[in-house]
N, C-alpha and C positions, 0 to 999 in steps of 0.2 A: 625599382625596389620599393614596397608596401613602406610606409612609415610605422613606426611602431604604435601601438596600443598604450593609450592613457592607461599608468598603473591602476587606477581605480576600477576602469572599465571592463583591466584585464583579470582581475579578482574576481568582478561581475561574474564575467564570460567563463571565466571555470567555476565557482561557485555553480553555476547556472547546468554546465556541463556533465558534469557529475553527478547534480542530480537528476537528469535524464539517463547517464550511465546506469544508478543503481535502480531507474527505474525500466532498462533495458536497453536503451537507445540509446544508439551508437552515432549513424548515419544523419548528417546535418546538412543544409542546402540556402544558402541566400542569395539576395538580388543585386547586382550590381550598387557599388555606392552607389546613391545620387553626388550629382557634382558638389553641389551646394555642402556636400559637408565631407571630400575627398582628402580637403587639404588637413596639415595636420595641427594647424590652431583652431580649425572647426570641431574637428574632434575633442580639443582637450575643453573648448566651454560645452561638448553634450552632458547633461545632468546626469551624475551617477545617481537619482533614481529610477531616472528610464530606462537607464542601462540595463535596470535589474529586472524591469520588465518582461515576460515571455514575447519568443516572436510571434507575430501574428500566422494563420495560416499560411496568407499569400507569401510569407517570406519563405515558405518551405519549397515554393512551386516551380521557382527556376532549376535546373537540372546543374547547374555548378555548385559541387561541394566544397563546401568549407576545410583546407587542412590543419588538423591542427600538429601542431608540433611535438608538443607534450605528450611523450609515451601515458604521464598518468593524468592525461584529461582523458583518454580514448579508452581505459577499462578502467573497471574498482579498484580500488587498492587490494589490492592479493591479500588476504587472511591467511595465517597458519592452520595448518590442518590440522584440525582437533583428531585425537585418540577416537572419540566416540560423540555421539549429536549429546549425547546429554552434557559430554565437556564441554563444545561448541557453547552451546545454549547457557551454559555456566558462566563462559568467559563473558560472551555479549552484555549476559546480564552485569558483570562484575565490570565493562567499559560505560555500560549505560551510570551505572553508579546512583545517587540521590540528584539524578541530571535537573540541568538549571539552564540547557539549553534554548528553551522559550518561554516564555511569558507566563505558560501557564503555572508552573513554581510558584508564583507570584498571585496565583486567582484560585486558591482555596484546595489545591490538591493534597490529600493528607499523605498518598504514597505512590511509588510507579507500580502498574496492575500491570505486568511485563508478558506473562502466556502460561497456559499449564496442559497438561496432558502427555503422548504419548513420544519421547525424540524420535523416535524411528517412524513416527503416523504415515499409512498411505493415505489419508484425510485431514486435512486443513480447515478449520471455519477460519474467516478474519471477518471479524466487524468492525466496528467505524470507532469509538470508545468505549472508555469505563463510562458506568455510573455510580449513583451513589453510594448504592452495596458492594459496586465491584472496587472502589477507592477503599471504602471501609475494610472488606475486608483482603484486599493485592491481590484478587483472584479476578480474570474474567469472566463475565456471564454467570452470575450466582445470583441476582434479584431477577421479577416476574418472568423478565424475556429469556433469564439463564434456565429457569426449570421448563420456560416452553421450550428454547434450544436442544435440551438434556431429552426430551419428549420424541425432537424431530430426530436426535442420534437416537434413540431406542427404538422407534421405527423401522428404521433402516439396518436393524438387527446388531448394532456394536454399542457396544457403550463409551460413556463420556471420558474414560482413560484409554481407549484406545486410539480417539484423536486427539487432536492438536487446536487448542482456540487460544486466536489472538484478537490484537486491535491494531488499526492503520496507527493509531498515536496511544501512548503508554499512562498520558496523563487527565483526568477527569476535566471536562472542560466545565465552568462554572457556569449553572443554572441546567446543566445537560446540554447545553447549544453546539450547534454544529462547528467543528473543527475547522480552522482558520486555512487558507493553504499553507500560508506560510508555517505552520505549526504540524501541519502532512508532512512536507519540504524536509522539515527538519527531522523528526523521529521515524518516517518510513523508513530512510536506510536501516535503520534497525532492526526493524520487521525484513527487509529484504536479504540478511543475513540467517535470520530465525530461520525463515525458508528455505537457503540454501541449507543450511547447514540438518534440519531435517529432511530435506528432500523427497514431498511427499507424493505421491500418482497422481492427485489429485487436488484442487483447491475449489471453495466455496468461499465466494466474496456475499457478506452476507449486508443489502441494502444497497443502496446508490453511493453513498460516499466511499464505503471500499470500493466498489464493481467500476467509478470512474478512477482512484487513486491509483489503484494497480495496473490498471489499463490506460490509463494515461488519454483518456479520452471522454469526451461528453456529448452523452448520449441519454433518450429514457429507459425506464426498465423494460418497457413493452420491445426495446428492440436487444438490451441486455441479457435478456433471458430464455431459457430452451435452446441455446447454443451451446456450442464449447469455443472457450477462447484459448491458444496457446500463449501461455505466462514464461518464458526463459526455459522452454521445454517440458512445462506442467502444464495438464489441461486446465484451465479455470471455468468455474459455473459463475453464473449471478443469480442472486433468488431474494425476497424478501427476509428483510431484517426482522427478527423475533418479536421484537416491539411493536414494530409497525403491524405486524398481525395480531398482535394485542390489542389496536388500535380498530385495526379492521379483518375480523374473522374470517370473513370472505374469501380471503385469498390463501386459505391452505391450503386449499386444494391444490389452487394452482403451485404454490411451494411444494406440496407431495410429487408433483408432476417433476419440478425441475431435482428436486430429492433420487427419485428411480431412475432418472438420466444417468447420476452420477452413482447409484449402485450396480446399473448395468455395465458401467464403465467398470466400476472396478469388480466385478463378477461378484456383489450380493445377491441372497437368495432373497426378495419382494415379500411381507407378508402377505397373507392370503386375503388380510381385508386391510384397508387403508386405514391410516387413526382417523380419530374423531377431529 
């Protein structure tokens, strides 16, 4: 009979499970203890911060799976079923609250900039955060990269209310720096309820730090992009972040490319000439 799990460790190991759950993964696999730490005073001095550690690759490679026991480490916690996505989208907003969940509360954010546009959207944008206009003023993408954004939806013949833009994290990271994982970790469930509970045909992870959050994988954009990925039975695109073509113009085009992928998917009609 297994010895039991250090409480500390065991808080870890679901903390840790769960958030693979609501990032879709279920199916877990590790390697035989080593001897050296079988017994069970070896285990209670391992560091609960390495605990907290992700596994390494190699720890997925052995073909024995993990069981676990806990009907609620193995799916999400079941949500009640909103009336309509715009209730949905109401409540999450109204659990998110003036959240003080991480750090970033603490490093200049003036508000949560939580998602706007269409509940019912068959199109999804998520980008990576607010900035300083989108903190100012609790709306996504509304400074330089939101009117190119607004640009690449007009293109593609729909306008800006009839999708859906979010962000992997809710809250302005200070100086605009790129989002912590631990700070993903924490506010993506969020975002992965927005999604459900709109339900869209389609998603556009827009940039590197969505396109690996969602996907749970790390990779570069040259091999993220011009595919379709399946997201919890939504296809997902990766394309460059709005900014980032702000940064360097060059690569619309290539964005227009990964753009009509995801109109021919959902049956838009192509202008006749590409934007500028």
């Amino acid at each position: 009979m297994a010895s039991p799990l250090d409480p500390q460790l065991r808080r870890a190991l679901t903390d840790r499970v769960r958030y693979y759950n609501d990032l879709g993964i279920y199916d877990f696999y590790r390697r035989p203890i080593a001897p050296e730490i079988s017994d069970e005073k070896s285990m209670a001095r391992t560091s609960p911060e390495r605990s907290r550690i992700a596994p390494s690759p190699a720890a997925f490679s052995e073909q024995r799976p993990v069981v676990v026991q806990e009907e609620s480490l193995r799916k999400p916690k079941s949500q009640p079923a909103p009336s309509d996505p715009a209730t949905g989208l109401r409540l999450i907003r109204e659990d998110i609250g003036d959240c003080t969940r991480c750090r970033l509360h603490k490093q200049g954010r003036k508000q949560i900039v939580f998602g706007v546009g269409n509940p019912q959207a068959d199109l999804m944008f998520i980008g990576e955060a607010p900035g300083a206009d989108e903190d100012q003023q609790g709306e996504p993408f509304v400074g330089r990269a939101g009117q190119l954004l607004n640009n690449m939806i007009k293109a593609m013949g729909l306008r800006r209310e009839d999708v859906y833009i979010a962000n992997i994290i809710k809250c302005r990271p200070p100086g605009n720096r790129t989002p912590e994982r631990d700070e993903c970790e924490t506010c993506s469930p969020f975002l992965m309820r927005q999604i459900e509970v709109i339900g869209p045909k389609t998603i556009v992870a827009l940039g590197a730090v969505a396109a690996k959050t969602l996907l749970a994988i790390n990779a570069p954009m040259s091999e993220l992009r011009g595919r379709w990925f399946d997201f919890r039975g939504t296809k997902l695109a990766v394309t460059y972040h709005p900014a980032f073509l702000l940064r360097d113009p060059r690569q619309k085009k290539e964005t227009w490319k990964d753009l009509q992928m995801v109109m021919k998917e959902l049956g838009l009609k192509a202008p006749e000439k590409a934007p500028e």
